[in-house]
C-alpha atoms as a printed R data frame, in Angstrom:
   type eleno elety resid chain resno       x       y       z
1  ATOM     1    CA   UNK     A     1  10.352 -23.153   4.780
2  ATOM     2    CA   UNK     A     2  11.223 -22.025   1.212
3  ATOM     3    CA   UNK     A     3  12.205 -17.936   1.031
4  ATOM     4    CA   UNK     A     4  10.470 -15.980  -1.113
5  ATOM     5    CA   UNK     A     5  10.500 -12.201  -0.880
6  ATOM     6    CA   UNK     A     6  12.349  -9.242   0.800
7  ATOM     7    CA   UNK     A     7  10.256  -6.146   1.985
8  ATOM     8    CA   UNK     A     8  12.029  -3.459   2.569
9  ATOM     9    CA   UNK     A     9   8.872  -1.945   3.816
10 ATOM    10    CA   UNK     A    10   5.806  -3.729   4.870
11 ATOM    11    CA   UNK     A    11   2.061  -3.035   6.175
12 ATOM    12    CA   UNK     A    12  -0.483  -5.344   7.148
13 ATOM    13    CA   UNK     A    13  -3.571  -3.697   8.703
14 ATOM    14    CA   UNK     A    14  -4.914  -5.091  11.931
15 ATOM    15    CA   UNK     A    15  -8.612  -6.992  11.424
16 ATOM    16    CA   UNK     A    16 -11.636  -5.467  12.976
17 ATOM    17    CA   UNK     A    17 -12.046  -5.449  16.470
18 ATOM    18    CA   UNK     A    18  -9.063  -7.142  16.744
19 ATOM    19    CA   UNK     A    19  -5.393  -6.186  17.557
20 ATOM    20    CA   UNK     A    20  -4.189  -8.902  14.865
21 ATOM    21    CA   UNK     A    21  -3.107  -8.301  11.750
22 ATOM    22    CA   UNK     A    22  -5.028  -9.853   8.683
23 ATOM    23    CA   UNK     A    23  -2.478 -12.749   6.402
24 ATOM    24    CA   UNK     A    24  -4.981 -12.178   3.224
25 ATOM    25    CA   UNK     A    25  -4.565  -8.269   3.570
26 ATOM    26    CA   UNK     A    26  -0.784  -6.196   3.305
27 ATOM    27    CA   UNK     A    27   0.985  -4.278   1.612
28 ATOM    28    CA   UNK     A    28   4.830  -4.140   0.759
29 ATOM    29    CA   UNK     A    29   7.847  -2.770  -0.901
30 ATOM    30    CA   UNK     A    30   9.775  -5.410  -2.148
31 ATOM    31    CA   UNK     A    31  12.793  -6.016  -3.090
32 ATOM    32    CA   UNK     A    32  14.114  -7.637  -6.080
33 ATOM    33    CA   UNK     A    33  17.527 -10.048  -6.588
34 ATOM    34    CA   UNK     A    34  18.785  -6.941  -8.542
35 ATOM    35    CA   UNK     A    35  18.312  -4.357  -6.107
36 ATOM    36    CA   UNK     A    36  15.333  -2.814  -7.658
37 ATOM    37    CA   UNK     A    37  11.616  -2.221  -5.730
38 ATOM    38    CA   UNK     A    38   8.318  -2.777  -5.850
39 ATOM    39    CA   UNK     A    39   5.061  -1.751  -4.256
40 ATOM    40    CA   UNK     A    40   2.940  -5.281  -3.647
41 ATOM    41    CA   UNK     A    41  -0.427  -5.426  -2.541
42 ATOM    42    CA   UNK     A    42  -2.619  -8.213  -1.694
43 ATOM    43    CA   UNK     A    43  -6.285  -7.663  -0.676
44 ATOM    44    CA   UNK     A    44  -6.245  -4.293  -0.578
45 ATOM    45    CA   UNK     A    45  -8.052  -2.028  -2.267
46 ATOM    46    CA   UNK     A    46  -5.607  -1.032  -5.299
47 ATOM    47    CA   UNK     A    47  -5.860  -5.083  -6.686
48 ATOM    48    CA   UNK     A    48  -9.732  -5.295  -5.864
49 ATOM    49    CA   UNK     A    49 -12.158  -5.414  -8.729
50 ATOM    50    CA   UNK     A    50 -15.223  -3.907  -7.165
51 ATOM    51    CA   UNK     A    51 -13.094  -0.556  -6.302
52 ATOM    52    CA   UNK     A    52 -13.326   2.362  -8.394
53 ATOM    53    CA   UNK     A    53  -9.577   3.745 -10.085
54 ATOM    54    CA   UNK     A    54  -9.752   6.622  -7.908
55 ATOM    55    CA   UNK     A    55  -9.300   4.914  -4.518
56 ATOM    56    CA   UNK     A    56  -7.127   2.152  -6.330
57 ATOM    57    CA   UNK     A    57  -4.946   5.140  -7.350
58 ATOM    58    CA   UNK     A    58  -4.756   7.076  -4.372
59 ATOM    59    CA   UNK     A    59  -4.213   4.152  -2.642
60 ATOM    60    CA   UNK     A    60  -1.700   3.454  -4.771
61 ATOM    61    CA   UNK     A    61   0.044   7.138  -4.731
62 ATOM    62    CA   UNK     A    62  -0.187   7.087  -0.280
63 ATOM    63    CA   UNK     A    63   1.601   4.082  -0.180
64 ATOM    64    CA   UNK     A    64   4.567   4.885  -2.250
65 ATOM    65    CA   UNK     A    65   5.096   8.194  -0.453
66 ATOM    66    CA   UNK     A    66   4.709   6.457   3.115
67 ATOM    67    CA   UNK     A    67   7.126   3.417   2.053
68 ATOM    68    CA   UNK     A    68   9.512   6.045   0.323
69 ATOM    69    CA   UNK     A    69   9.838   8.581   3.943
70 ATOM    70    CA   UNK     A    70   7.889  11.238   1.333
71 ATOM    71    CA   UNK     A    71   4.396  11.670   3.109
72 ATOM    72    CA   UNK     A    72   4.493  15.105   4.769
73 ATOM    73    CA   UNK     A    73   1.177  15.564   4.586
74 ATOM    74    CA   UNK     A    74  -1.893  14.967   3.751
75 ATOM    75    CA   UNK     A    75  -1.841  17.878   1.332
76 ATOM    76    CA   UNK     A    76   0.757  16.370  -0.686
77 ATOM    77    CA   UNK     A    77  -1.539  13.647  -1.854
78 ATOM    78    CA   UNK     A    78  -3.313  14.050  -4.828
79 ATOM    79    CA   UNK     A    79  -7.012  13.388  -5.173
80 ATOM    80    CA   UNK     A    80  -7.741  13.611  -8.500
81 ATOM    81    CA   UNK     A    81  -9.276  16.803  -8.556
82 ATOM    82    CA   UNK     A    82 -11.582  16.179  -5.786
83 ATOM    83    CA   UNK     A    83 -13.081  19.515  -4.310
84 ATOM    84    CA   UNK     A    84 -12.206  20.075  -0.553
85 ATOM    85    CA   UNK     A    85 -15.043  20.457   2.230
């Protein structure tokens, strides 16, 4: 086995009807040699191609405030100046 990454933090959502969680589909906040982070995501919607930028974004804006304790609620997530309902 050959190391590769740290996560700090780390989500992998389960597969349907299923209570296992999916190896193609996560997402993480790594951590770098020099201390620094990063948000990774693999198979989610942020590095998908058929997604528009608004869910890629807003995915991308939940999961820093989830991985970083900031997520309050779901107020303090912007939605690109999407009209309430």
């Amino acid at each position: 086995m050959q190391y590769e990454a740290c996560y700090l933090r780390f989500l992998m959502p389960r597969m349907r009807d299923s209570e296992l969680g999916s190896k193609k589909r996560y997402a993480g906040l790594r951590q770098a040699p020099d201390g620094s982070s990063t948000l990774v995501f693999k198979g989610l919607e942020q590095v998908r191609s058929d997604w528009t930028r608004l869910a890629k974004d807003f995915q991308q804006t939940l999961f820093a405030q989830i991985f970083a304790d900031q997520l309050r609620s779901a107020d303090s997530i912007p939605c690109g100046g999407i009209a309430r309902g």
